[in-house]
N, C-alpha and C positions, 0 to 999 in steps of 0.2 A: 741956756740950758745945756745941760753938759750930758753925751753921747753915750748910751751903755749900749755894747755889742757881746753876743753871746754863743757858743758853738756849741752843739750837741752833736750826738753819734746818735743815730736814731734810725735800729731798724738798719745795721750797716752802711749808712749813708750820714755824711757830716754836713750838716746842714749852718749853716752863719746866719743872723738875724739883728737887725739892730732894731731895741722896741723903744728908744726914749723921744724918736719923732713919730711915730705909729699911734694905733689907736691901744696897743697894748700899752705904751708909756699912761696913758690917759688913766685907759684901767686901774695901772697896778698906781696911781694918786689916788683914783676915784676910793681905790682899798685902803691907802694910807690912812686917809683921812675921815675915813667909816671906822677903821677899827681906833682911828685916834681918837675920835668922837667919844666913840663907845667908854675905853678906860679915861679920858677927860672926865666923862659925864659922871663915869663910876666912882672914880676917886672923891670929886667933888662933893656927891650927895653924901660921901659919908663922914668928911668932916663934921666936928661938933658943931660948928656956927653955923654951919647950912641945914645938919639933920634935928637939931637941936638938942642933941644929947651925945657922948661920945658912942663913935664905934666900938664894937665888943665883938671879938672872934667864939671867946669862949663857950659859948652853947653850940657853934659848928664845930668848933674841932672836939669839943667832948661828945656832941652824938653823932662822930661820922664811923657810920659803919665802911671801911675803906678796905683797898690792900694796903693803905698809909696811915691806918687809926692810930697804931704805936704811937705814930712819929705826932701825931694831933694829940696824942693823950697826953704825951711832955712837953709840948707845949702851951699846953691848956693847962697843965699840972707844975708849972714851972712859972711863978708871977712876973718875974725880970724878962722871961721868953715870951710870955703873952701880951706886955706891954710894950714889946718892941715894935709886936707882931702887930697889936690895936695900932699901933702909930704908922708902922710902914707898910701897912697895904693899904690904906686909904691914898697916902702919901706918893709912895711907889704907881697904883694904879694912875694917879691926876700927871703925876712926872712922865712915866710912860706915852701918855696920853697926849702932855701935850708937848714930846718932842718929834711923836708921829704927825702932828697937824702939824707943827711948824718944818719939819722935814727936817731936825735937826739933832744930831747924833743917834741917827734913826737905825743901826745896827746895832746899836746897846741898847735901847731901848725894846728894840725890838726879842733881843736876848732875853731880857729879863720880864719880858711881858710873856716871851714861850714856856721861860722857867715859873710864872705864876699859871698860865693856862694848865703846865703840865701837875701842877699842885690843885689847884680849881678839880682838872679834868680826873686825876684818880684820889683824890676826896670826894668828889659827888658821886662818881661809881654808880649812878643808875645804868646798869646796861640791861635793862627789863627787853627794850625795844633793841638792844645790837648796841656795838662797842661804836658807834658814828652818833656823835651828840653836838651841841653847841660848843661845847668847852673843846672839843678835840676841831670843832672845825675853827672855831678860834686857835687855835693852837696852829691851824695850816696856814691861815690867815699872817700872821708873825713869823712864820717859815719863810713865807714870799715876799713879804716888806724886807725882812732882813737880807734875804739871798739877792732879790735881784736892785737892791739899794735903790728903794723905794725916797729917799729923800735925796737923790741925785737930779732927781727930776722934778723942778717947780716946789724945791727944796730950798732950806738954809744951808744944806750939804754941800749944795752945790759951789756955793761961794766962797765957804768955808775952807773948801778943797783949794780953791786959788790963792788962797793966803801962804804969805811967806812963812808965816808959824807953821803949815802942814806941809810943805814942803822941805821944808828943815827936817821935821821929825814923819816920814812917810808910814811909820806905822799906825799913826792914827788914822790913815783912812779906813782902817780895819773897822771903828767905831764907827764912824759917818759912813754915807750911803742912804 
């Protein structure tokens, strides 16, 4: 298991911490692998062969009352754009999903799961109850697997990181974590 150590200033005092032997290392798996679950499961169910029909975007993004309806209405209004769309969000959620459970190139992953939450979170735009919802707490959720390289621990990351291929080229650990 390979060691993440973290510094804050906090409250003008600088504080060191290392959480990948702690119960925080645990945590932030026990998170990986809840939100990896979660877009696994999502992706999954909406394949055609599991749901028994294809998915269809098109009735959300034409009645989404948003501050991003524009951006749903040309996609919805644009067939080459909605059939990209039918195809890679199913696709994208199950990928996301399962490179958070396997702990493997878990800061793109996790990237692109913040960039769909942040799509989800201001297309559903219920803020009847306040602007803190699912989708936005999913969205913090992918903030924290990503920052604190949530697949360094009890990851594929981990190993990955010791290969001579990522030692050669050191900007991909930007990805993995």
């Amino acid at each position: 298991m390979s060691t993440n150590e973290a510094t804050i200033q906090w409250l003008g005092r600088r504080e060191e911490f290392e959480y990948a032997d702690s119960v925080a290392g645990y945590v932030l798996v026990a998170v990986r692998l809840l939100v990896g679950y979660w877009f696994l499961h999502s992706g999954w169910t909406k394949f055609a062969f599991v749901a028994g029909e294809p998915f269809d975007a098109a009735g959300y993004l034409q009645n989404a009352s948003s501050p991003i309806a524009g951006l749903f209405e040309v996609v919805a209004g644009t067939p080459w754009l909605l059939e990209v769309t039918n195809v890679m969000i199913p696709l994208g959620e199950f990928l996301i999903g399962l490179g958070l459970v396997l702990g493997a190139l878990v800061r793109l992953a996790a990237f692109f799961g913040g960039v769909l939450m942040t799509l989800f979170y201001l297309g559903n735009a219920d803020w009847a109850h306040g602007y803190v919802n699912g989708d936005l707490l999913g969205l913090l959720m992918f903030v924290i697997v990503g920052v604190f390289a949530a697949g360094r621990i009890l990851g594929v990351d981990a190993y990955l990181e010791g290969t001579e291929f990522v030692r050669q080229r050191p900007w991909l650990r930007y990805l993995l974590g």
